[in-house]
VOTI-254739 format. One line per field, with one value per atom (N, C-alpha, C): residue number from 1; residue in one letter; atom name; y negated, z, x negated. Coordinates in steps of 0.02 Angstrom, whole numbers, plus 50000, padded with zeros to 5 digits. Layout:
<markols>
k = NUM, ...
r = A, ...
a = CA, ...
c2 = Y, ...
c3 = Z, ...
c1 = X, ...
</markols>
This chain:
<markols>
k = 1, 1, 1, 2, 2, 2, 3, 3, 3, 4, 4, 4, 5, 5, 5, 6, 6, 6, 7, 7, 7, 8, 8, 8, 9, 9, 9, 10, 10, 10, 11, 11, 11, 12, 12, 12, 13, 13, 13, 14, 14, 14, 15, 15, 15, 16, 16, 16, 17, 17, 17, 18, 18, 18, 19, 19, 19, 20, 20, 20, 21, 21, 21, 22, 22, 22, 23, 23, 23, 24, 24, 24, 25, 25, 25, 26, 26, 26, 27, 27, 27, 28, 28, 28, 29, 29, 29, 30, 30, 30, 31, 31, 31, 32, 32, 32, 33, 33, 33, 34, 34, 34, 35, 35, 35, 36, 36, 36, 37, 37, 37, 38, 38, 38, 39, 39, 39, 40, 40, 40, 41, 41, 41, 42, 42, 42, 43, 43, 43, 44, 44, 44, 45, 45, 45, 46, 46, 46, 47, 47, 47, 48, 48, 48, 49, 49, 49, 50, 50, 50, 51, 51, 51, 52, 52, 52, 53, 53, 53, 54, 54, 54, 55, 55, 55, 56, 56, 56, 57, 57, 57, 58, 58, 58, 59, 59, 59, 60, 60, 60, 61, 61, 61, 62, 62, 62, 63, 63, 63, 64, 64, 64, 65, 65, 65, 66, 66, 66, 67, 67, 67, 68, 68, 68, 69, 69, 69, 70, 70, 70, 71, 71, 71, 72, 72, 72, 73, 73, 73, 74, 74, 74, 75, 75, 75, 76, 76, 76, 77, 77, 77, 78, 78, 78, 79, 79, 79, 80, 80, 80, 81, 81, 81, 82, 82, 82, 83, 83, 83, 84, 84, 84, 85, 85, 85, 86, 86, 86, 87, 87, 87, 88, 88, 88, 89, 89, 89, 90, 90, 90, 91, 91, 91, 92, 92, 92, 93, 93, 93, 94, 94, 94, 95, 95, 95, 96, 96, 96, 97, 97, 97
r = X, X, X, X, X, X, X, X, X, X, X, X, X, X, X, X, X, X, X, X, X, X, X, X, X, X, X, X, X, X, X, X, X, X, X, X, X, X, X, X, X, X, X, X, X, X, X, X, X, X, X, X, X, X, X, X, X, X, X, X, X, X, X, X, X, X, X, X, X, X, X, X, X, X, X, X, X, X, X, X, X, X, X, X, X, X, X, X, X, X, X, X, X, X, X, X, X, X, X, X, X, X, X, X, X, X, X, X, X, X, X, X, X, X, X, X, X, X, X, X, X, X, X, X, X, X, X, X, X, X, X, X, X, X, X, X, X, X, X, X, X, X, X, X, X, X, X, X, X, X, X, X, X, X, X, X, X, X, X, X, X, X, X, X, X, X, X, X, X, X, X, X, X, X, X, X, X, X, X, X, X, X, X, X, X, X, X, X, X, X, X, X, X, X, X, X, X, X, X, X, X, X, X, X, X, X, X, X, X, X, X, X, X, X, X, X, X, X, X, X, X, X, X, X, X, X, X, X, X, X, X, X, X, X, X, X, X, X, X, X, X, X, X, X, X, X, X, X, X, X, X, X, X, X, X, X, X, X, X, X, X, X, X, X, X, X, X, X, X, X, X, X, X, X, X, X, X, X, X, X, X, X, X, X, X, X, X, X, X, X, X
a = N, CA, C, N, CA, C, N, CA, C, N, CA, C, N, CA, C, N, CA, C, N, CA, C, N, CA, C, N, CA, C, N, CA, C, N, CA, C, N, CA, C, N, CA, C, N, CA, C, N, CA, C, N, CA, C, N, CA, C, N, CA, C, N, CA, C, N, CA, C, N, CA, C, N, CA, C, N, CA, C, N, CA, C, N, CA, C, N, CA, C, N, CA, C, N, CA, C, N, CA, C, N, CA, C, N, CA, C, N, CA, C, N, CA, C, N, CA, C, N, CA, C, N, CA, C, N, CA, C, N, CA, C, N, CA, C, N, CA, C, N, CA, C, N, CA, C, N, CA, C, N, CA, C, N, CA, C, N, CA, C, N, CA, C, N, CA, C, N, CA, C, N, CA, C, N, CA, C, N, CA, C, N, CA, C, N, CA, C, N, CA, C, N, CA, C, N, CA, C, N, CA, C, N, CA, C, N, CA, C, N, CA, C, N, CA, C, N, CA, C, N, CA, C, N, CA, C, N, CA, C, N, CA, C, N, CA, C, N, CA, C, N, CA, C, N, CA, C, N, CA, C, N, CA, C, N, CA, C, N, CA, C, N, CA, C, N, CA, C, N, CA, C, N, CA, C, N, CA, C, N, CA, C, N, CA, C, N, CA, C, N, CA, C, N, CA, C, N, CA, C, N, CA, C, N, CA, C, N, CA, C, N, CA, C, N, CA, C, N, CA, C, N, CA, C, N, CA, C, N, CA, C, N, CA, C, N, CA, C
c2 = 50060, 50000, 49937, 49897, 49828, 49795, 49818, 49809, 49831, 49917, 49933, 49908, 49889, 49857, 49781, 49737, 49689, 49706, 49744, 49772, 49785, 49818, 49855, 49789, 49744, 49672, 49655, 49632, 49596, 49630, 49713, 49746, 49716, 49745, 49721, 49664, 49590, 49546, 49550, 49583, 49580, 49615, 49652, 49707, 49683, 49634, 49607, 49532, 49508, 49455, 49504, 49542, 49581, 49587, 49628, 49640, 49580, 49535, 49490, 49456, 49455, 49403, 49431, 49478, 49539, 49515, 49484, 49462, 49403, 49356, 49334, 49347, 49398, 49435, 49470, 49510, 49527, 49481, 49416, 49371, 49366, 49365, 49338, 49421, 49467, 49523, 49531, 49513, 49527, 49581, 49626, 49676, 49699, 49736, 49732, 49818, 49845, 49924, 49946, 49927, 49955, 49903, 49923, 49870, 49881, 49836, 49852, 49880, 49936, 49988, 49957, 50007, 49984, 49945, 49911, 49874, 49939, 49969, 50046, 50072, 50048, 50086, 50048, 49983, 49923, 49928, 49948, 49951, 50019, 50071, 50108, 50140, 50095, 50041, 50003, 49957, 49930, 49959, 50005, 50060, 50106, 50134, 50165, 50122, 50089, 50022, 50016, 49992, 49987, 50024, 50096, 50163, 50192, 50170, 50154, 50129, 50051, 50008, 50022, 50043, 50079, 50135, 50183, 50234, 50196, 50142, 50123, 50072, 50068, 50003, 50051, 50123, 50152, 50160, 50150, 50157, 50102, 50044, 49975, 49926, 49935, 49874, 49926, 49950, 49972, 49968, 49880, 49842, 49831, 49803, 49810, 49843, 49902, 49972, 49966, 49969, 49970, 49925, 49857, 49831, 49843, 49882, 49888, 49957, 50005, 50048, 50066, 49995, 49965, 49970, 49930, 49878, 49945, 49973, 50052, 50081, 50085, 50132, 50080, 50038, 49997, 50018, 50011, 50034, 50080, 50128, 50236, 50229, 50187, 50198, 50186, 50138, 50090, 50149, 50185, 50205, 50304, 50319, 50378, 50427, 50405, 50455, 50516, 50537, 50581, 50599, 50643, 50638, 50585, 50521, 50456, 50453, 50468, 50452, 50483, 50563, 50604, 50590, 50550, 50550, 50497, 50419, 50386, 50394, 50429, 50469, 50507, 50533, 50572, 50533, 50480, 50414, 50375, 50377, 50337, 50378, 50442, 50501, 50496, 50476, 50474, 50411, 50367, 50289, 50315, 50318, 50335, 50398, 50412, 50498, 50455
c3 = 50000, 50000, 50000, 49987, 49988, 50070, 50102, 50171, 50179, 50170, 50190, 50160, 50105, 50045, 50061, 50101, 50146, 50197, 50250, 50298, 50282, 50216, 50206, 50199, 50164, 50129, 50187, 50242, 50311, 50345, 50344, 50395, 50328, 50281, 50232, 50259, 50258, 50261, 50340, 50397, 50456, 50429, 50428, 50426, 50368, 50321, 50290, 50310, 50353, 50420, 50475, 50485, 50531, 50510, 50443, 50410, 50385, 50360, 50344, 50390, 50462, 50495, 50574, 50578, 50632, 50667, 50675, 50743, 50796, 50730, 50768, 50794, 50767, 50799, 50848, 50852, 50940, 50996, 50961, 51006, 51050, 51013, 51015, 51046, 51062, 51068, 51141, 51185, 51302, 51295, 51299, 51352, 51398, 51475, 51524, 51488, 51477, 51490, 51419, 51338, 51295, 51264, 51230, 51171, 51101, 51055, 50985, 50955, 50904, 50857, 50821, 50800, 50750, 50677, 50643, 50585, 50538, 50521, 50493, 50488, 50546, 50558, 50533, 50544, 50518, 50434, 50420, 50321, 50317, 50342, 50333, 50327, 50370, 50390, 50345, 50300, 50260, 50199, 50177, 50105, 50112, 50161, 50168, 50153, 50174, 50160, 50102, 50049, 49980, 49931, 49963, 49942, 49940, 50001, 50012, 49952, 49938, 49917, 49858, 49811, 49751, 49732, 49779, 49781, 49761, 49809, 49810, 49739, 49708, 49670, 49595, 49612, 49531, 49459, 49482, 49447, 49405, 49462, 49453, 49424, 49444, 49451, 49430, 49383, 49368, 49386, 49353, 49355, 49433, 49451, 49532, 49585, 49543, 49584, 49571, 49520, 49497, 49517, 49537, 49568, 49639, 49670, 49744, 49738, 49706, 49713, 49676, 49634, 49644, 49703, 49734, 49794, 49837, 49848, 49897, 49889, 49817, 49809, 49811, 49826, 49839, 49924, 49959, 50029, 50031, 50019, 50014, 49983, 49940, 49922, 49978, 50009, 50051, 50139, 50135, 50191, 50176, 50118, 50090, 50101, 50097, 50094, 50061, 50054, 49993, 49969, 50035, 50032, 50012, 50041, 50017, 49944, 49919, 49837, 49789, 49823, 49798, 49765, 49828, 49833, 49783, 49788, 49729, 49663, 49650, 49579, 49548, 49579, 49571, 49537, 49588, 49569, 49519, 49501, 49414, 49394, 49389, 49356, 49318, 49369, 49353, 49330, 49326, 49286, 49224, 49218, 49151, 49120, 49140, 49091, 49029
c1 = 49958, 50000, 49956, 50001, 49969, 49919, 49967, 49960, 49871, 49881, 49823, 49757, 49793, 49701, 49684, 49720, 49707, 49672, 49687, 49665, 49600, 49578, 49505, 49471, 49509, 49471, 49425, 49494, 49477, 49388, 49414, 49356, 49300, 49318, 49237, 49208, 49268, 49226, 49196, 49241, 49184, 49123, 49135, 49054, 49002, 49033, 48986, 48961, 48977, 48969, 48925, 48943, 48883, 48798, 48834, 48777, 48725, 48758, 48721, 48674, 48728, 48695, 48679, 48660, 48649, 48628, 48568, 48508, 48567, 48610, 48644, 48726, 48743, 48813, 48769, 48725, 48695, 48689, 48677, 48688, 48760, 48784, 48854, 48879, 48867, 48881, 48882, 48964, 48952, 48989, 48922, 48962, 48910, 48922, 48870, 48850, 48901, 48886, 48834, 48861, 48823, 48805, 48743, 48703, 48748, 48745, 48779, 48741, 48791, 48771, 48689, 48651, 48580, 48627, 48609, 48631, 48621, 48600, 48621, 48698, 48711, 48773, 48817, 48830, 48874, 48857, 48801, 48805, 48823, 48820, 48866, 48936, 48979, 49038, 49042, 49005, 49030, 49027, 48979, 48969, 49029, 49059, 49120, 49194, 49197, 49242, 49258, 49190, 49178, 49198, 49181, 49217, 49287, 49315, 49381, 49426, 49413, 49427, 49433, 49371, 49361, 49406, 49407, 49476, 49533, 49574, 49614, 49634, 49568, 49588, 49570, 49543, 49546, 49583, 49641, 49691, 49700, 49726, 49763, 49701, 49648, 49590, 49507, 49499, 49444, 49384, 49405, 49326, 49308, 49353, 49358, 49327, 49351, 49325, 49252, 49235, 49158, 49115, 49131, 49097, 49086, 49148, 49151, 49108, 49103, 49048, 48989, 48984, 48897, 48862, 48908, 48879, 48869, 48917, 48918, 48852, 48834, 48785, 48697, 48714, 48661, 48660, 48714, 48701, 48673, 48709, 48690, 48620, 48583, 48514, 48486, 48508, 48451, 48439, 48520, 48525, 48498, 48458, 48455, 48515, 48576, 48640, 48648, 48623, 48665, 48724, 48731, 48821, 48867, 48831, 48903, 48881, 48828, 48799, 48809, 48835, 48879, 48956, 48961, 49043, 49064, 49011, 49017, 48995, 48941, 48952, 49013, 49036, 49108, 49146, 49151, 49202, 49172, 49117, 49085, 49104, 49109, 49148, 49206, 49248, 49315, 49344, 49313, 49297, 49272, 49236, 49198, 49245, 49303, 49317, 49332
</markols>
């Protein structure tokens, strides 16, 4: 639904506000009990997102998709994934039939 592909927009743009700007969202980060996740984890959070999004937009929005899992697979390189690099090849797959 519409609903939910807003929702993905929103988390993207946090986690790509994390990502970007990490040293200072730790700042900004009270809590007494845990430290925040390694920035690994937040681009992984956001390469999943991307992937999401791409799913959701295969049909309706191609190009869309393809740009959203560019960018994915620029994460999954950086983060040596395989599995997620797997999963977005599939999906150039099914773009490209």
């Amino acid at each position: 639904s519409e609903k939910y592909l807003k929702t993905m927009y929103e988390e993207k743009r946090a986690l790509n506000n994390i990502v970007k700007d990490y040293d200072s969202a730790q700042k900004r980060y009270n809590t007494i009990s845990r430290k925040m996740a390694p920035k690994s984890k937040y681009e992984f959070l956001l390469g999943s997102v991307k992937i999401d999004i791409a799913k959701f937009l295969l049909e309706k929005e191609p190009k869309t998709a393809l740009i959203e899992l560019r960018e994915a697979k620029e994460i999954f390189e950086k983060l040596n994934d395989e599995r997620a690099l797997d999963k977005i090849n599939h999906l150039f797959e099914k773009i490209y039939k």
